[in-house]
Structures are given as C-alpha cells and as structure tokens.
N, C-alpha and C positions, 0 to 999 in steps of 0.2 A: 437353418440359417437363411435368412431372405437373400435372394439375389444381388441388391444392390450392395448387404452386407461383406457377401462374397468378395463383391470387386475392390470392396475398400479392405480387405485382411489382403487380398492379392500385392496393392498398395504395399502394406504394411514389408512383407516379405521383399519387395523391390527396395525399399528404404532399407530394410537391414541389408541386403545386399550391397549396397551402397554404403554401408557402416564399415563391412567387412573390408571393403577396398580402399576406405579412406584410412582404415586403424592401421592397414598393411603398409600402406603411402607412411603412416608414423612410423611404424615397425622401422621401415628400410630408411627412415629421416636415422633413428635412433644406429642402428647399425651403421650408418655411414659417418658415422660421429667416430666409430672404433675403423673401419676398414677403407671407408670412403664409397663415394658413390658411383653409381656402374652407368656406360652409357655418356659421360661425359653433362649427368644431372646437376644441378645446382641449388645448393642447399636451400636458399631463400626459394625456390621454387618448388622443391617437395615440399617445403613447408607451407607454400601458400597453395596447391595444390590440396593438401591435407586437408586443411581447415578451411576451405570452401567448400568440401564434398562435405565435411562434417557438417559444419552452417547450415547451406543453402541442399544438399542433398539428404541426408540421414534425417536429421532433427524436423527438417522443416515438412518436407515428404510426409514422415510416420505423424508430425504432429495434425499436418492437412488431413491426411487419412482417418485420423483417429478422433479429431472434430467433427468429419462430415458423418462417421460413423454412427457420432452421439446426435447430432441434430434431430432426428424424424424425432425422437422423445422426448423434445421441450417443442417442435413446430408441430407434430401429429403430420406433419408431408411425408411423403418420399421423397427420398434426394434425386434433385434432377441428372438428368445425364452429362449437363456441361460439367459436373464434379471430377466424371471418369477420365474428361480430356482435361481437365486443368492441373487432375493428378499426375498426369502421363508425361504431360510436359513440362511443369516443375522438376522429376526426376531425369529426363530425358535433358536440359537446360542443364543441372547438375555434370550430369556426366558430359554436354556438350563444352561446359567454362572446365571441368577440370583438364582434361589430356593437353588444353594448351597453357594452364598455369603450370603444370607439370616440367613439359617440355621449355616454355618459354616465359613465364613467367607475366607479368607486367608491360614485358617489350612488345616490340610493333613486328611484324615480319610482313616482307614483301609479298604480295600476293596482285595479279594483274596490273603490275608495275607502278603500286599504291603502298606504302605502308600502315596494316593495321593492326591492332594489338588484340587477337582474337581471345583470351582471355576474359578482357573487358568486355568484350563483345557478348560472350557467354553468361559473363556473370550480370549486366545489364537486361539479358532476356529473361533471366529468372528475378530480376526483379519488377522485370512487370508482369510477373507471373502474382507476383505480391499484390497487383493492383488491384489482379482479375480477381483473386480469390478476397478479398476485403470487398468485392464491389456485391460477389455470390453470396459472400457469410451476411451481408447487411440487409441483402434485398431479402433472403430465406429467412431471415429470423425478424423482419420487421413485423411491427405488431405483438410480439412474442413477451409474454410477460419475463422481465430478466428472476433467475435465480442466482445463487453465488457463482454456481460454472457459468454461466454465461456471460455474469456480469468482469469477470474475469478475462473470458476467451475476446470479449467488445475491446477491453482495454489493451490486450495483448496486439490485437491484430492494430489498434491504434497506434501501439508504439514500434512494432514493424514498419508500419507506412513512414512514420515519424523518424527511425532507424535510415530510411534507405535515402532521406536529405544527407547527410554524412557524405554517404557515397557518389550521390551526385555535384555535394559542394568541393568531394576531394579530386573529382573529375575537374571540375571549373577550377579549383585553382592550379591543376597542371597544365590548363589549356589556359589562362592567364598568367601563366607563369610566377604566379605566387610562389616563396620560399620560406614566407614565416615560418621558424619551428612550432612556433603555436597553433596558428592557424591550422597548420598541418596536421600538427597531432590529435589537435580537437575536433577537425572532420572526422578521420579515421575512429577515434573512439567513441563521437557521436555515432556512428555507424554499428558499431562493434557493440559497444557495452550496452546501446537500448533493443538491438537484435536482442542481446544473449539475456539482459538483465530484463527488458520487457516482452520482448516475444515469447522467448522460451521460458522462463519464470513463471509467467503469469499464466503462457498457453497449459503448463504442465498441470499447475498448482488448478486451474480450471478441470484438470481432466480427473483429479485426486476427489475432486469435491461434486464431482459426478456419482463415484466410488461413496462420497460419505456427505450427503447432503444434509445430513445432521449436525453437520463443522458451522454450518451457515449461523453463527450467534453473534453478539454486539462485538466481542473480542475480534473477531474474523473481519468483522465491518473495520472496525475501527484500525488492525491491522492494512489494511487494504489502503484506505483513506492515507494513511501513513505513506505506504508507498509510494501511491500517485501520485502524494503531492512530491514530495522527494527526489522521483526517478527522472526528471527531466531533466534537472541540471548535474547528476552524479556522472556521467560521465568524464565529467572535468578531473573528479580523481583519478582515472587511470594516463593524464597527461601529468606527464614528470614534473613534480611541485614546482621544481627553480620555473620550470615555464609559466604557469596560470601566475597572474595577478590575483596579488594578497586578498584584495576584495571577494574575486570570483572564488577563488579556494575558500573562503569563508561559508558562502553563501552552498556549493559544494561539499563542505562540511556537513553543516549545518542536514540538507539534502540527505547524504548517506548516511545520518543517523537515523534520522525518519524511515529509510528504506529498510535497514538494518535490524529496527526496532517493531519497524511493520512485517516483517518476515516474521519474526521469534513471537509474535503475537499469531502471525496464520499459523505457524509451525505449532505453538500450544492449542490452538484449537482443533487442528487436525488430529495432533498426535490426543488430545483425551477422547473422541470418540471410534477411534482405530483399535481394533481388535488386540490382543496382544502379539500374534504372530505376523501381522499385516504387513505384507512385501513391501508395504510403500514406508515402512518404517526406516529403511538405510538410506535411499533416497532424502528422506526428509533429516536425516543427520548430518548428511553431505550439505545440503544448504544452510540446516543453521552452523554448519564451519565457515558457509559463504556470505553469512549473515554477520556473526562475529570478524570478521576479515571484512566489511564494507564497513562495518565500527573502525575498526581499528585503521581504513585509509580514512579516514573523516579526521583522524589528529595527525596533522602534519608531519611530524619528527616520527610518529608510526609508518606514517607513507615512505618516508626519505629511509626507514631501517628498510621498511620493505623492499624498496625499489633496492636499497644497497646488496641484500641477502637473496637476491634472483628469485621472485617467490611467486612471481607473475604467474608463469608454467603453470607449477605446482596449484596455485588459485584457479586456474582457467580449466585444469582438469578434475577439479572437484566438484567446481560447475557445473561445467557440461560433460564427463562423466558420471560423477558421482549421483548428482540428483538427477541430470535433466535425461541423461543416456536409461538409467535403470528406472527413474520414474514412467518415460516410455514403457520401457518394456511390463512393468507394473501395469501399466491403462493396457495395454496390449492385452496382456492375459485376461483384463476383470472382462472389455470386449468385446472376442473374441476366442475365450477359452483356453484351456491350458497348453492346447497344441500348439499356438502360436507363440509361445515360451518355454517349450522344451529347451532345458538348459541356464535357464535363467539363476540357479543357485550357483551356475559355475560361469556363467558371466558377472555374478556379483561378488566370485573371490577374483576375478580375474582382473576387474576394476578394482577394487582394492587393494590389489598386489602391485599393478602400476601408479598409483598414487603413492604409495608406501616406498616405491622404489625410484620415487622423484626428489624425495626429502634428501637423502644423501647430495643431491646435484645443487643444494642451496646452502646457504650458511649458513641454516639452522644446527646442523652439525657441525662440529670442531673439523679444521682445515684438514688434522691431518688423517682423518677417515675418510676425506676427501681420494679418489685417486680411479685408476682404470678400472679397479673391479665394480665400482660407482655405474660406469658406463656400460660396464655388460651387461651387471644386473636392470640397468633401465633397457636395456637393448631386448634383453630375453623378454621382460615382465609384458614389454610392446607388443609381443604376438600375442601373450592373450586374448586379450577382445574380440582381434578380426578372429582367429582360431574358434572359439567360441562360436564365433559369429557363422562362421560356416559350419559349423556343428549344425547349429539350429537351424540354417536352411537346409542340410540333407536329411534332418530329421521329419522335415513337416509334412 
C-alpha cells in the first residue's frame, strides 16, 4: 500500500476512535435518562457534545480521509502533504469543541477576566477547517474531467461551505440579539440539515460510486439534478410547520419531493449494478427509509404527525447511522481492505439494534408499551456501536 495511502487509513482509525467516544457520550446521554448523570453534567450538553464529535469529528474526519484517499485515481497526482495536516486538525478541532460542549455547553466561562464560550470557539475552528479543505479539493482536481463520484463529492463539499452560513448567521443573531423563533430555528437547520443532507449524503453516495461507476446512467443523472435542485430550500422542513410561512413551506414541499424522489432514483441505480451480497446494500436501505421520510415531511399534516409522535431522533439516527455511519465503513473496507473493517457485520447488527430500540420511545407504538423498560433497552442497545467500535480498533 503506497505511503501516502498509509496515512490516510491512519486517518481513517483516528475517526473511528472518535466514533467510539461520541456513541459512548450517547451511551451515557441514554443511561442518564434512567440513573442521571455523574459529575454534575447537563443533559443538553452531553447531547450537544455527542453530536458535534459525531458531525464535525467521526463522519467528517473518515469522509476527508477517505476522498483524499480516492483522488490520485481521477487526478493521476499524489496527494500533497498539506492533506496530512488538514487531517490532523479537523480531528484534533473535533476533540478541541467537544470536552467544553461536554462540560459547558454553549455558555461563556471566565478565562483572563473575559467571558468566552470555548465550545464555539472549537467548533468555529473546525469550520475553517471546512474552508481549507474545499479550497485543497478545488485546486487538486481542477482541470480533472468530472465522473459521477466526483461530480457528487464537488456538490457535496458546496453544500458544507453553503451549511456553515447557518452557523455563522445563528452566531449574528445571538450577538444582535435576535429572538425570532423562526429565524432561529432556520439558521440552526440551515446549518444542520445541509451539513447532514448535502455533505454527508452526497460525500457518501460519491464514495459508493467510486465502488460502482457503472451506476453513472441518465437515471442517476437525472436523480442527482433532482436533488440539487431541491436541497437548498428543504431545510425549512425540519423548522416546526406552525413557524414557516405558508408560502415558504410550499415551496419547501415542493423542494423535498424532488430530494426525496432524487434519492429513490440514485438508490435504483446503484442498487441494480450491486452485486447481490454488496455491504453497501443496508446502507442504502437506511436512506431510502430517509428518502420516504423527506416525502412524507413535504405534506404538511405528515410533518405536524411527525413532529407530534417524536420521530426526529429516530430519523436522524437512520441518517446518520444507518447509511452515512456503515456506508463509511462499506468505502473503508473497498479502500483500504478488509482489515480496516474487522467487525463490520457486528457493527451492522449493533446499528440496527439501536435504531429498532428507538421506535418504542415514539408514538409509533401504542402508549401503553410505552414505559421504563423502553429506556433500558434504548440505554443497553446505546453501547453497541462505541463497543464495536473499540473492537475494531484493537483488532487492527
């Protein structure tokens, strides 16, 4: 294996490390729902904690790693060295924003008789960690005739860039002291749902068609096209109907059909040139559940059941476990081979077992099968992943 490949499966292992400690960070969210939390922790802060290492350290880490991986085979280059440091500190920025979303959350703590909100601070550096890598992937592949994976990974890293206005418009409105609920909520999801729905979506479904570049037909295109056009304004469906004006949720609609409908078209073109046994197969079932569920927030009274029946969780972990967590690991192995996946069929019951043991926490189930055994089994099902996850880095 070439050298520079070396450094980026090294990558790869530092990102599931980071997997392992964010899924524990859920483990002990889930656990303290039954016992409470140790330390004097605060819930909204393991929580935001969690899913910032998940975001900005796991997903985005192995996705960086596992692009620069594939480059030299559409550029004919070697990958330069500033890769190796813009790896190091995207993951390093990760674990810098997590230990004080942990401890502190959003708030400001005194530090040389200044209040700052080290958190923010953390998670701001990893997003110009976002800049540096979008300004690398641009300059390295320019010239470079696009194929489907790339034409994919171009769009993806677009709507990251595109993602991280959210975060700085949700910065300006706490430093103008804006309080619209709207406004509010639609920075935030601006932020959130084109990270999750264009970053990771697009970066994945690029690394699958790496894997199967025989997917590349008019169906795929024309899935694609679907998308793009779509995914700009879909975020507005994850801000609570009663908020968005009628108009905007129209047009919103409208948007998550096309996105919805542009998935279940990649998803058919991937799924008929895939082998029968092809790992990327569960992954790719995971999404089209994510695809059916971006239909169904597109009809408004669907939204309002959802939002009623707490289904948010349960969607966001289908997301970004189901497909975007084992689709990873899927590109990991084709890669870098099967060592860097030791375990992988037991990371794929182990995601499936916490998804399965999410449903009981919604009201897709009758009330009264609702109740505390609900919360242990989502508590226990919580270790799998990280557990897993440290399997596979002692095994490597």
């Amino acid at each position: 294996m070439p050298e520079s490949l070396t450094v980026f499966r090294k990558a790869w292992f530092g990102a599931l490390a980071l997997f392992a400690l964010a899924g524990s960070t859920g483990a002990l969210y889930r656990a303290g729902m039954l016992f409470g939390l140790p330390f004097g922790l605060q819930f909204g802060n393991v929580r935001h904690a969690h899913s910032h290492l998940m975001y900005f350290g796991w997903a985005t880490v192995a996705l960086i790693a596992l692009i620069v991986a594939r480059l030299p085979a559409f550029t004919q280059r070697s990958p330069r060295r500033h890769w190796r440091w813009l790896i190091g500190a995207t993951l390093a920025f990760a674990l810098l924003a997590y230990f004080p979303f942990l401890f502190f959350g959003y708030e400001t703590v005194e530090l040389n008789g200044s209040r700052l909100p080290p958190g923010v601070i953390g998670a701001s550096l990893n997003i110009l960690m976002w800049y540096v890598f979008a300004w690398l992937y641009f300059t390295e592949t320019r010239g470079v005739a696009r194929n489907a994976a790339l034409r994919f990974w171009d769009w993806a890293i677009i709507f990251l860039i595109l993602s991280s206005f959210g975060a700085w418009g949700r910065a300006l409105l706490v430093a103008l002291h804006v309080t619209d609920p709207f406004m509010t909520a639609a920075t935030v999801d601006l932020f959130l749902d084109l990270f999750s729905d264009g970053w990771f979506v697009l970066a994945v479904l690029g690394l699958a068609l790496v894997e199967f570049p025989q997917a590349d037909d008019a169906q795929l295109r024309r899935g694609q096209r679907f998308i793009l056009i779509g995914l700009p304004v879909t975020f507005l469906l994850g801000v609570q109907v009663e908020l968005v004006p009628s108009a905007l949720r129209l047009v919103a609609g409208v948007g998550g059909i096309l996105v919805g409908g542009g998935l279940l078209f990649v998803i058919r073109a991937l799924w008929r040139v895939m082998p029968r046994a092809s790992v990327w197969k569960i992954p790719l079932v995971f999404l089209a559940l994510k695809a059916l569920a971006e239909l169904g927030l597109s009809v408004p009274p669907l939204a309002v059941w959802g939002e009623s029946a707490g289904l948010r969780i349960l969607y966001l972990h289908i997301l970004l476990l189901g497909f975007v967590s084992l689709g990873l690991v899927a590109a990991a192995e084709f890669t870098w081979g099967a060592a860097s996946a030791r375990g992988r069929v037991w990371l794929t019951f182990a995601v499936i077992a916490l998804i399965v043991t999410l449903i009981p926490l919604t009201a897709l189930l009758p009330t009264a099968l609702n109740g505390r055994w609900a919360l242990e089994m989502a508590a226990l099902a919580a270790l799998g992943p990280p557990v897993v996850a440290l399997g596979m880095l002692l095994r490597r």
